[in-house]
N, C-alpha and C positions, 0 to 999 in steps of 0.2 A: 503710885495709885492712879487710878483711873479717875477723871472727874468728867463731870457733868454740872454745867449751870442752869438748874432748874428754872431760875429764878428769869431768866432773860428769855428762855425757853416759852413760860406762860405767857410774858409781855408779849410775843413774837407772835404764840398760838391766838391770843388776845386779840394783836392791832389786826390779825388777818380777820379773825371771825365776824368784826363789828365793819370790815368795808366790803360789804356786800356789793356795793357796786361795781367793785374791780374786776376788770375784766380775769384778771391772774388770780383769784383768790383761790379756786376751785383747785387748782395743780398746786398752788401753794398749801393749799391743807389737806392733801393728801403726799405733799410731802414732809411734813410737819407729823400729822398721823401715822403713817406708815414705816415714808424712810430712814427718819431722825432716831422714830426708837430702834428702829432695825439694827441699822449701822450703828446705833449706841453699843448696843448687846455684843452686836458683833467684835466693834473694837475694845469691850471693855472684856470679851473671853481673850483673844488676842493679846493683850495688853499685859494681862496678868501672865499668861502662857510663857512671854520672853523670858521672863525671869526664871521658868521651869528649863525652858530650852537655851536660853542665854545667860549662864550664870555668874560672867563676868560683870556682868550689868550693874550685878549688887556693888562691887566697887570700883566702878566707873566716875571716873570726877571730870568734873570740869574746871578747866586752867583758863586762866586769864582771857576769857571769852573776849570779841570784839565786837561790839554793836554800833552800826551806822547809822544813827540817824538824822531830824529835820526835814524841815517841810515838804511834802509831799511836791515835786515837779525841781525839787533844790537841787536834785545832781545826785542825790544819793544810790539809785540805779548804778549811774557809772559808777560811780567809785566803788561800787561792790564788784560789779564786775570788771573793774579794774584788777583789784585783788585779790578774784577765785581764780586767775590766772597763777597765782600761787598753790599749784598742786599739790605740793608735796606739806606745804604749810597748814591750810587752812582743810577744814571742813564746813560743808552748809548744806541747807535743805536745795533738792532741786524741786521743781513745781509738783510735779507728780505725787514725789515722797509723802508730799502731807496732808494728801487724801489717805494715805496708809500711814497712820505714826507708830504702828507696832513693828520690831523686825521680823516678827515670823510671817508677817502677813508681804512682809516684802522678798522674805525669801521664798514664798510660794510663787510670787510673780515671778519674781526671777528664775524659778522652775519651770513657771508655762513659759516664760519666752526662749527658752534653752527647747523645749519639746517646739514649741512653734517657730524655731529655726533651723531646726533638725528635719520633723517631720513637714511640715507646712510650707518651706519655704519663706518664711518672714511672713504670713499672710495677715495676721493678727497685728504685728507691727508696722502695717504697711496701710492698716486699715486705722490705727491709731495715728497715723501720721496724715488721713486722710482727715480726720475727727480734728485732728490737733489745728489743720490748715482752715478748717470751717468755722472754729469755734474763736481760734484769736483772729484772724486778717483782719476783720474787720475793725481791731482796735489796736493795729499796730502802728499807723501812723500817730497813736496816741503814747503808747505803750507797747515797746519789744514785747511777747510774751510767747511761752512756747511751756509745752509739759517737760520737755527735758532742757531747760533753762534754771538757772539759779534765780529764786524771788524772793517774797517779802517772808520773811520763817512766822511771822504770827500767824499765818495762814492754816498754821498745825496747830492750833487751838481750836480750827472748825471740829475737832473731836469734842471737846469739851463745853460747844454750842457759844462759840467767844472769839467770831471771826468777823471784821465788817462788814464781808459779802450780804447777813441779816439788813444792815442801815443801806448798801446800795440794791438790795431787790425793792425794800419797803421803804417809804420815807419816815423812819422812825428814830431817824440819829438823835434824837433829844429824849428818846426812853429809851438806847440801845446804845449805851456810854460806852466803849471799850478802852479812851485814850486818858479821861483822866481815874487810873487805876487806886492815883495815891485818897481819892473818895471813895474809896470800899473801907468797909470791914478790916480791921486787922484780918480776923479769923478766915475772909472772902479773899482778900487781896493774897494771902496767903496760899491758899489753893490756888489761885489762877496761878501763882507765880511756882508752884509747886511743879503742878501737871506739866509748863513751859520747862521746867529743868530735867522733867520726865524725859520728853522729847528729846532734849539736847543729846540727854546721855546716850539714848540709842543712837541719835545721827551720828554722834563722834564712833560708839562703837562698829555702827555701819560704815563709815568711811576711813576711819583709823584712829584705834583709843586715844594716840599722842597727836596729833591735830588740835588745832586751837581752833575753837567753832567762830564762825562767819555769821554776823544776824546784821541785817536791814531792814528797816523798817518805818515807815515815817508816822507810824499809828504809836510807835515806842516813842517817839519824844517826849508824850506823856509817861514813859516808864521808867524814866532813868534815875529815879530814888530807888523804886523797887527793883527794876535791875542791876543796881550797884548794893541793894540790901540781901539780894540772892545770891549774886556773884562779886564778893568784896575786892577780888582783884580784876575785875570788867576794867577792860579798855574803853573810851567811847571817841568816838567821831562825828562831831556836829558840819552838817553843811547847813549855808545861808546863803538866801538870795533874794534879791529886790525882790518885797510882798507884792510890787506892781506886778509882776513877770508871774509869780507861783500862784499869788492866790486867785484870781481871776479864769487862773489855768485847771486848778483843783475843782475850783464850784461848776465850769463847765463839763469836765467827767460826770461828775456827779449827776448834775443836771440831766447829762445824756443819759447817762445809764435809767435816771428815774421814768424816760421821758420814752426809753426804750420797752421801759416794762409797764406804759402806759398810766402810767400816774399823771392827773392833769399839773398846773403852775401854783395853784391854787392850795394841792393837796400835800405838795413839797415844800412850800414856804415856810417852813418852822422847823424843817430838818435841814434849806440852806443856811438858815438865819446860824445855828445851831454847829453849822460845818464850817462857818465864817470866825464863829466864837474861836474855835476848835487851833485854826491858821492860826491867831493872834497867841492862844496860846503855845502852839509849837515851836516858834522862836521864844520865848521866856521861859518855859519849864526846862528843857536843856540848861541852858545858861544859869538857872537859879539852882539846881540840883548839883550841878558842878561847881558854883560857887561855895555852895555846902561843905563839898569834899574835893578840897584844892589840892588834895596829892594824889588822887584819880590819875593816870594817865590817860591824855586827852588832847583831839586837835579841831581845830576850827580851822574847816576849810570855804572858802569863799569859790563860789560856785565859777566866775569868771578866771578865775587862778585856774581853777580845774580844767576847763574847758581848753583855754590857751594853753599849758605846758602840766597837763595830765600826768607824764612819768616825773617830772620833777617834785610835782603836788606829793602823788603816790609815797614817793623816798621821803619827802617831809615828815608825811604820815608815819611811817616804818620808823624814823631816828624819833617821835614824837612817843609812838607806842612802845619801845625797845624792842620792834621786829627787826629779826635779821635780811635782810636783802641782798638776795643771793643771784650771784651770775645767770643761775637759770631760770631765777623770775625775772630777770631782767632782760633775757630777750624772747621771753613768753611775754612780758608785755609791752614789747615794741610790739609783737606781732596782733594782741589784744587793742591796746590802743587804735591802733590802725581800722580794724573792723570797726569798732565803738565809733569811728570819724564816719564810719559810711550809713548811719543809721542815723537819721534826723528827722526829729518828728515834727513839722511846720502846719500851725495852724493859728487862727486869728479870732481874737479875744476881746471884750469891750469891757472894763471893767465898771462903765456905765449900766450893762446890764443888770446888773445885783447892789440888792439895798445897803451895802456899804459902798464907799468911792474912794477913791487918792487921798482927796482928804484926813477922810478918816484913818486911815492903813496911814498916810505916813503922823498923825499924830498919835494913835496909839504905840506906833513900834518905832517912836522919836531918835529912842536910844540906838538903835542898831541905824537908822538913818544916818544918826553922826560919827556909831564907830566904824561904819565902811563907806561911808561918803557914797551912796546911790544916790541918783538923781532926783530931785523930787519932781514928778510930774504923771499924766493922767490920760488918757483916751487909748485909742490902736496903737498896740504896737505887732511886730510878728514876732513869735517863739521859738527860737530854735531850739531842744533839749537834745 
């Protein structure tokens, strides 16, 4: 079934109507008015449609899913695309896909781009690829990003109005909750988790029923009760890394992105406070949800392990989850790894900046301080991710 979260929907239509000030408000609520219901309509006729034109759908399951997550800046990018180097293995969303989460609306495109490689000579894709270079460069030194790249799959609940991109246009992350899930509603958390298995089922059907699906995500740290109470046989994969290094790294994104859509310091202060909360829980909800369900399979990967000797990490992972690791993923990701080494995103961070500091980060997350021995200490450092 199709869902729609009304209820974040009004909060959204709400925190725009009451900042008159905002330079953004005006294209913001006429995309709130206009295109959210449009594209609602649209993908919820689509949506239903698959099941008319896609009748395997109805029994489509999902097997032993994999979900990566942990802190946002922890490594969890790599290690995903470490392991969509496994083709023949895995299925995942790529960026594009989950502005489309119906398959018939994908197999239309993939009709116009058969016509517009035929008739047009790639002109459409070439104009897409024009779009695609405008729209990320400018935040690749922060983050890889590309439409035909593998990313974050919560991304495909922007159908259902349950995407972050709401908390980084607006500063409203403190009325615009997506990460701790297990405070809904039975009945609420239920449908989010529904509509998310909606999605899967078509991705696996679109890239192969027997595929084990691929999810990353560092907004799912917060999910991993309800992702292991939707899919009882989920794999998961925690990455960790000095809160010195991540989280200082996260609030600046954020920051920019606020600062980019013209929101003053002032007006963000309670949606940083709010995203700081959020980090400290990231490393604890993982680890407490797994400690729940100690026959989960599951790996704790430590971010500098990754980085140093990536294909060894990777096979740890595989003999951890009972994936098979096969000759031909193994030198698809000599050859992945390799690119992944040429892509570093360096930039410099003050954790002085933001109303928490070192202090506080290594006395709330004491425990993980002693079970991976990080350094305790505080000011500049550079990040290499």
């Amino acid at each position: 079934m199709m869902y729609f979260d009304f209820y974040y929907y009004s909060k959204v239509l709400a925190f725009t109507w009451r900042n008159k000030q905002w330079p953004g408000r005006s294209k913001m609520l006429l995309q709130l008015l206009l295109w959210v219901p449009l594209k609602t309509v649209v993908n919820t006729i689509f949506f239903t449609l698959d099941y008319v034109f896609f009748p395997k759908l109805w029994v489509q399951k999902v097997v032993k899913p994999v979900f990566i997550v942990g802190h946002a800046r922890s490594g969890t990018t790599l290690m995903h695309r470490l392991m969509t180097a496994d083709e023949d293995h895995f299925s995942y969303f790529l960026y594009w896909e989950m502005f489309f989460p119906a398959l018939t609306q994908r197999k239309i495109i993939g009709f116009i781009g058969l016509l517009d490689r035929a008739l047009l000579g790639g002109a459409i894709k070439k104009r897409l690829e024009e779009l695609d270079e405008k729209l990320f460069s400018p935040w690749r030194h922060i983050h890889d990003l590309s439409f035909w790249m593998p990313e974050e799959d919560q991304f495909v609940m922007n159908a259902a109005f349950l995407t972050q991109q709401w908390a980084l246009d607006l500063p409203m992350a403190q009325d615009f909750d997506i990460f701790h899930i297990d405070n809904l509603s039975e009945k609420r958390r239920r449908k989010w988790m529904n509509f998310y298995k909606e999605c899967v089922k078509r991705q696996l059907l679109s890239s192969g029923s027997h595929k084990t699906h691929l999810s990353k995500n560092p907004v799912m740290s917060g999910w991993v009760n309800s992702l292991l109470d939707t899919f009882p046989d989920a794999r998961i994969v925690v990455l960790v890394r000095d809160p010195i290094q991540c989280m200082p790294s996260i609030l600046k994104l954020v920051e920019s992105l606020w600062e980019s859509k013209r929101w003053s310091p002032a007006e963000y202060r309670s949606s940083l406070l709010e995203i700081t909360n959020i980090s400290f829980d990231s490393f604890y909800l993982p680890a407490q949800a797994l400690q729940k369900r100690p026959h989960t399979p599951h790996k704790i990967v430590d971010y500098r392990k990754l980085i140093a000797s990536p294909k060894e990490i990777v096979k740890e992972v595989y003999e951890a989850l009972n994936l098979e690791f096969s000759d031909k993923y193994s030198e698809q990701l000599d050859l992945r790894q390799e690119r992944e080494k040429k892509y570093e995103a360096k930039f410099i961070y003050n954790i002085d900046d933001y109303e928490t500091n070192a202090e506080e980060i290594e006395s709330r997350l004491a425990p993980f301080y002693e079970k991976y021995q990080w350094v305790k200490t505080s000011g500049i450092r550079e990040e290499v991710t």
